[in-house]
C-alpha positions in Angstrom: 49.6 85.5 -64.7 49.8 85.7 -60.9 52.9 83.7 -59.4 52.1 80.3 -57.7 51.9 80.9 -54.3 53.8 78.1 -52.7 56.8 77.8 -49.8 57.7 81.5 -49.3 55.6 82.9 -51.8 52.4 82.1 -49.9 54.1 84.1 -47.0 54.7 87.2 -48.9 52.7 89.7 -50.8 52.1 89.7 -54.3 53.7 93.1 -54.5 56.8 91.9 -52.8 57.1 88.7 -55.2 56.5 90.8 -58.2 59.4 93.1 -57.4 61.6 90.7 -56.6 61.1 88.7 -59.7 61.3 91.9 -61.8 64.8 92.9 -60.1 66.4 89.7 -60.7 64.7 89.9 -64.2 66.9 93.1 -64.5 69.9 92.0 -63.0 69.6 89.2 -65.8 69.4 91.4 -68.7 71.5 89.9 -72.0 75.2 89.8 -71.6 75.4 91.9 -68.5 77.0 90.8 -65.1 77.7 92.5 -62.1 80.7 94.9 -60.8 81.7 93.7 -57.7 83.4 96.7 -55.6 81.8 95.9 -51.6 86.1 95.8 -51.0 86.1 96.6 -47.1 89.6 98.1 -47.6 91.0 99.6 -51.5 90.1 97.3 -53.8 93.9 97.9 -55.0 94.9 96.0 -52.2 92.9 93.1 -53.3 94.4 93.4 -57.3 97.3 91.4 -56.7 99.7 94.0 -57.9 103.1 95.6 -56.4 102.1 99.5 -57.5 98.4 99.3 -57.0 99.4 98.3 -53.6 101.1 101.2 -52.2 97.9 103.8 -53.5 97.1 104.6 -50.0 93.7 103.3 -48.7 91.9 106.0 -47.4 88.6 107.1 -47.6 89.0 110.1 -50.0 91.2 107.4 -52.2 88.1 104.6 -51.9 85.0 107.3 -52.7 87.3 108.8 -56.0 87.8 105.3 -57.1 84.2 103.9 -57.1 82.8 107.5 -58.0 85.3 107.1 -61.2 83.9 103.6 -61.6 80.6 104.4 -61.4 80.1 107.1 -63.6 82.5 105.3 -66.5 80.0 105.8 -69.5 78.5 103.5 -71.1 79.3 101.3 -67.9 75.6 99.8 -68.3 75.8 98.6 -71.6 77.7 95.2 -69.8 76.5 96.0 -66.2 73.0 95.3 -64.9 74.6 95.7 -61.4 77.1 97.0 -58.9 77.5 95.2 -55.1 78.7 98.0 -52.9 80.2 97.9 -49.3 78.5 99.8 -46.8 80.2 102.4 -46.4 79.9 103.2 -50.5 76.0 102.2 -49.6 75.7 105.5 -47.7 78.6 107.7 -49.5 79.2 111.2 -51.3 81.6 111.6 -54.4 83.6 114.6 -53.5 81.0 116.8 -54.7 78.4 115.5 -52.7 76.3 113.5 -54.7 76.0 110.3 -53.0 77.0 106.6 -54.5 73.6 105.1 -55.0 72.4 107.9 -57.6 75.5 107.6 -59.2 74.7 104.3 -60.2 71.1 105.1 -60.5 71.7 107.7 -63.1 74.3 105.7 -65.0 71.6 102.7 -65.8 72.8 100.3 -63.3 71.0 98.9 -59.7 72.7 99.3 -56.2 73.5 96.2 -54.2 75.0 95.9 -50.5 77.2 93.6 -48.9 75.4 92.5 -45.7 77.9 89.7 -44.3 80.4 90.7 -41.6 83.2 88.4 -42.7 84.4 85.8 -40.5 86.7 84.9 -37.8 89.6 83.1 -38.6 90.3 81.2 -35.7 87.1 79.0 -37.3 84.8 76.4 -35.9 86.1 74.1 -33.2 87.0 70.8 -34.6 87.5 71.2 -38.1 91.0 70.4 -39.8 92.9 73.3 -40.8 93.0 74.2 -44.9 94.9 75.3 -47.2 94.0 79.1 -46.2 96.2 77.8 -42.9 92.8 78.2 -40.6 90.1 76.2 -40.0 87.0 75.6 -41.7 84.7 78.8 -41.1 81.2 80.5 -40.6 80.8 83.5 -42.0 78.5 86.1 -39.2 76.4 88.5 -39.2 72.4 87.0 -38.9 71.9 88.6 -35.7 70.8 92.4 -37.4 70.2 90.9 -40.6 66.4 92.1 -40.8 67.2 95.5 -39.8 70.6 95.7 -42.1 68.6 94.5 -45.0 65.6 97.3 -44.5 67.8 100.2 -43.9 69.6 99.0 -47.7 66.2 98.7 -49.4 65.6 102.5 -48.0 68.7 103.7 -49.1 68.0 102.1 -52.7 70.0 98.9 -52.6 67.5 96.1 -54.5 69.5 93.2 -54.6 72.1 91.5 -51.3 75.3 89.8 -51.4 76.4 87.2 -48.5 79.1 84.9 -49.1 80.5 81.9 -47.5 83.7 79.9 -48.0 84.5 76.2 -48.2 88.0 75.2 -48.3 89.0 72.0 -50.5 91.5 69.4 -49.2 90.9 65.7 -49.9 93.4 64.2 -47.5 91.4 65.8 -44.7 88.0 65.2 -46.0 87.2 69.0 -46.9 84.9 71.0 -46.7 83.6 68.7 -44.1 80.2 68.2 -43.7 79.6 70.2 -40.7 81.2 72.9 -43.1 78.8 72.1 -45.7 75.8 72.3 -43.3 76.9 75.4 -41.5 77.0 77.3 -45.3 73.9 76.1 -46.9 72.0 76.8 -43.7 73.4 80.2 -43.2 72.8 81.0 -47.0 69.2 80.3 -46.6 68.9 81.5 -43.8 70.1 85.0 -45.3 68.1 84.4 -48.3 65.0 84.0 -46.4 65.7 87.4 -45.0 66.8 89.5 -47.5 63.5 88.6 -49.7 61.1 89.1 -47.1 62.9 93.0 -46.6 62.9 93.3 -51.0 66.2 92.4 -52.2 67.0 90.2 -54.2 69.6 87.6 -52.7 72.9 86.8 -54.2 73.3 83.1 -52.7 77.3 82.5 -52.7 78.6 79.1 -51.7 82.2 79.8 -52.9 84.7 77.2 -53.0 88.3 78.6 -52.9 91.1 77.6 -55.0 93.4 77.4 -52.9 95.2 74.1 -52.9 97.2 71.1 -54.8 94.1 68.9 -55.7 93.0 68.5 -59.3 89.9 69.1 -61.2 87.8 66.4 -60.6 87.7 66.8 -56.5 86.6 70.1 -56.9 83.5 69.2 -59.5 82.8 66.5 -56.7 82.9 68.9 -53.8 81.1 71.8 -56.2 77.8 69.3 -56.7 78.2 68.1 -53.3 77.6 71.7 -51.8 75.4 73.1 -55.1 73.0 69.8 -53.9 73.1 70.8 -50.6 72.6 74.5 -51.0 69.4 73.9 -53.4 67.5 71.2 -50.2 68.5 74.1 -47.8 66.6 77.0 -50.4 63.9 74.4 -50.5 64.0 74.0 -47.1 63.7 77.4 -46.3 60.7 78.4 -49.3 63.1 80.6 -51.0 61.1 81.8 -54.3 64.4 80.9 -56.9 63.0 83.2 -59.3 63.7 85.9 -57.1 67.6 85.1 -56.5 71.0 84.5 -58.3 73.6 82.0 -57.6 77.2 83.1 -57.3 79.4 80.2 -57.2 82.7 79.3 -57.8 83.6 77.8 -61.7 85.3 74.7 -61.3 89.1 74.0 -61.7 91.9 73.0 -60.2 93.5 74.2 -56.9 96.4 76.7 -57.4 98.9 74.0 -57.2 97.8 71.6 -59.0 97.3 70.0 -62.4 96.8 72.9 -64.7 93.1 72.0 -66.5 92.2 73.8 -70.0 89.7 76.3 -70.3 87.4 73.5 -72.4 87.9 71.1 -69.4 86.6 73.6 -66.6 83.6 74.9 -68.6 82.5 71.4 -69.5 82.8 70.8 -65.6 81.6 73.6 -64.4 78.1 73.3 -66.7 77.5 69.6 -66.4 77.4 70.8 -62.4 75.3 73.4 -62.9 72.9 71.1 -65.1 72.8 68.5 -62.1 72.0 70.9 -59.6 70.5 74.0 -59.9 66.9 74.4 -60.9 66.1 76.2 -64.1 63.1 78.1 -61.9 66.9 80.1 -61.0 66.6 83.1 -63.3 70.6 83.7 -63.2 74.1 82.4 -62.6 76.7 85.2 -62.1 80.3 83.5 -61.2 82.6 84.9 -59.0 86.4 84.8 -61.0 88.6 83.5 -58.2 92.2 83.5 -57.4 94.6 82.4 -59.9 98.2 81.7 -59.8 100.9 84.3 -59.8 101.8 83.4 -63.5 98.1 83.4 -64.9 96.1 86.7 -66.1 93.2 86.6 -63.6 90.9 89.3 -65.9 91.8 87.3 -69.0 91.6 83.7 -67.3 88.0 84.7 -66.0 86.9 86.1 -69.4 87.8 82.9 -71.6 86.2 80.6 -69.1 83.1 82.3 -69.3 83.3 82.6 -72.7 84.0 79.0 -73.2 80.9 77.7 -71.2 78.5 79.6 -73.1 79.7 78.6 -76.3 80.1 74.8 -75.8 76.6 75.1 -74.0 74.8 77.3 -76.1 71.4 76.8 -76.2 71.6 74.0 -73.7 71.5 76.6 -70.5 68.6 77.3 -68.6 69.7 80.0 -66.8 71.3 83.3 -67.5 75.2 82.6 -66.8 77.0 85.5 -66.3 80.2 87.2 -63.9 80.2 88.5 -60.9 83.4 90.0 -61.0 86.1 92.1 -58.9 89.6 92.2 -59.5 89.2 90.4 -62.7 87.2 93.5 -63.9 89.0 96.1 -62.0 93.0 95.4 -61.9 93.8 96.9 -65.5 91.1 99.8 -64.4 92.9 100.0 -61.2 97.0 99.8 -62.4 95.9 102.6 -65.2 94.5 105.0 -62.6 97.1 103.9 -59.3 95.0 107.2 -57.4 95.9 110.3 -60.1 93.2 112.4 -61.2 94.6 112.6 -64.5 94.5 109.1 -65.0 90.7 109.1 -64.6 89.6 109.0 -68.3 92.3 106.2 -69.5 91.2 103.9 -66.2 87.6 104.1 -67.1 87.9 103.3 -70.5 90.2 100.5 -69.4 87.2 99.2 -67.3 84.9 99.5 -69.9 86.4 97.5 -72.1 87.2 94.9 -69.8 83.0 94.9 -69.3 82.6 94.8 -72.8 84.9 91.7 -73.1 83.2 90.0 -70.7 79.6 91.0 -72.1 81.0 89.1 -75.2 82.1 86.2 -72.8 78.2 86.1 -72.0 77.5 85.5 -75.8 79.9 83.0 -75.6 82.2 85.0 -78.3 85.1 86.4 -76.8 88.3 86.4 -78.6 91.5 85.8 -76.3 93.7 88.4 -76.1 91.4 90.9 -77.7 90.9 92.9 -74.5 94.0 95.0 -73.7 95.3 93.8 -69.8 98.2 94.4 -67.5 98.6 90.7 -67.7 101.0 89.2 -65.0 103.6 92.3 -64.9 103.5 93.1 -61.5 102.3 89.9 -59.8 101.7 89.6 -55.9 100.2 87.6 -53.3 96.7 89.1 -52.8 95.1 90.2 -49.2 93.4 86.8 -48.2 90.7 86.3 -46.1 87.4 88.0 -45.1 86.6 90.9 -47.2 
């Protein structure tokens, strides 16, 4: 059966729809999720932890990491795909093979990064946030087109671009210049990375940071879902060639605790309200937690709890799209010695497999081994 061509669809070739549709088909394979490493800097800077942090970030230290990742077997039992940075995009291991075959040959698709971050000093006007900078507008349309091609060639199939929204109800945030700027931008990007082959990852992400409760983020979460979904429309994005990456929904870092029950109940009535089930897949981004919470373990029961109250009730794939809260046990184990290799992948590996069963909606707490809180610290903040 040949793919209705409306919006977008009537622009591009058949060829180019089917491919798309088959990639994000992939991506959405049963109970796998993606491994986000596209880290500008050592992802052990970004795992929140006080020995991790001092593994020097250098680019022999970043290429034996992610080569040591990448070839973990078995890695693509739990992972249909890994987002890369672009300097992994077009990197050698140390014995010349290059990134992209490594994941090839291990049974996983390449993504890239394609956003350049954003400034802090923000847009004119808006308040300040709790990130202690305005409200801001991630860059980086201008070479989009050529940025996108070039990936494709090197054998990247699917994009990532994220934007951030900062939550603060006493000053009306994310205002709705924020709002506008990110939906736009995201579509914008979507638009793009399609027409060049990849599939896009669209990421609206709400950060935690904060003292408001619950509720103001599932307000603010369907506000920008809504928003983000007219803008797709807007722009003749074919859904079922795309992903969504959003935040889950819960309370900022300082305030009211909410149970794991309460955010996936949340989190999936928002989904259900907003996003289309034409949307092949959901893959959720873990975000940061507070110093005295497990992050890997935190992001692995709230998965696991939406797709077991929801069971059968989803109409999308809803999966992770996970960094740290995949890679910090992986990352403490290994803290940049060669003989550490074997133990860090198998700690990763199970950490996938945990969250595989989080997929299935039949993870047991606690049944992953994880480095917990031990070692606890303020993580890098801000573009990445």
């Amino acid at each position: 059966m040949s793919l209705a061509p409306v919006g977008l669809p009537n622009m591009l070739p058949a060829d180019v729809l089917a491919e798309l549709k088959e990639t994000a088909t992939k991506l959405c394979a049963p109970g796998k999720g993606f491994l986000a490493a596209d880290e500008s800097a050592g992802p052990w800077l970004r795992a929140g932890h006080a020995e991790a942090a001092k593994i020097p970030d250098v680019i022999e230290n970043r290429a034996a990491y992610r080569a040591m990742c990448f070839s973990t077997p078995g890695l693509s039992e739990h992972i249909s795909g890994v987002i890369l940075h672009w300097e992994t995009l077009l990197q050698d291991d140390a014995k010349g093979k290059p990134m992209v075959e490594i994941i090839k040959e291990n049974g996983m698709i390449p993504g890239i990064k394609v956003d350049k971050g954003y400034n802090k000093k923000g847009m004119w006007g808006t308040p300040v946030g709790p990130l202690g900078h305005p409200e801001v507008a991630t860059v980086g349309l201008d070479d989009l087109q050529q940025k996108c091609a070039q990936a494709y060639a090197k054998g990247a199939r699917f994009a990532k671009w994220r934007n951030v929204l900062q939550l603060d109800p006493s000053k009306g945030m994310p205002t709705d210049l924020s709002i506008a700027d990110t939906v736009h931008t995201l579509a914008r990007y979507a638009s793009i990375c399609q027409s060049e082959r990849l599939v896009p990852i669209v990421e609206p992400e709400i950060v935690p940071n904060g003292s408001h409760d619950i509720n103001y983020c599932a307000e603010m979460t369907n506000k920008v879902l809504a928003a983000q979904f007219k803008a797709l429309a807007d722009h003749h994005i074919f859904l079922e060639g795309a992903v969504l990456k959003p935040n889950m929904v819960k309370n900022g870092l300082g305030g009211p605790k909410a149970s794991a029950e309460t955010i996936a109940t949340l989190t999936c009535q928002t989904l259900l309200r907003t996003v289309p089930p034409s949307m092949p897949g959901i893959f959720f981004l873990s975000g940061e937690t507070a110093l005295n919470e497990d992050n890997e373990e935190e992001a692995t029961i709230n998965l696991s709890t939406m797709n077991r109250l929801f069971a059968g009730k989803l109409p999308w794939h809803l999966s992770f799209s996970y960094g740290k809260a995949l890679q910090k046990t992986c990352i403490v184990t290994w803290l940049g010695k060669t003989e550490n290799e074997a133990a860090a992948q198998k700690a990763l590996k199970a950490r996938a497999n945990a969250n595989s069963d989080a997929v299935f909606g039949k993870y047991k707490p606690g049944s992953c081994a994880s480095v917990g809180t031990d070692g606890n610290v303020m993580q890098a903040a801000g573009p990445y």
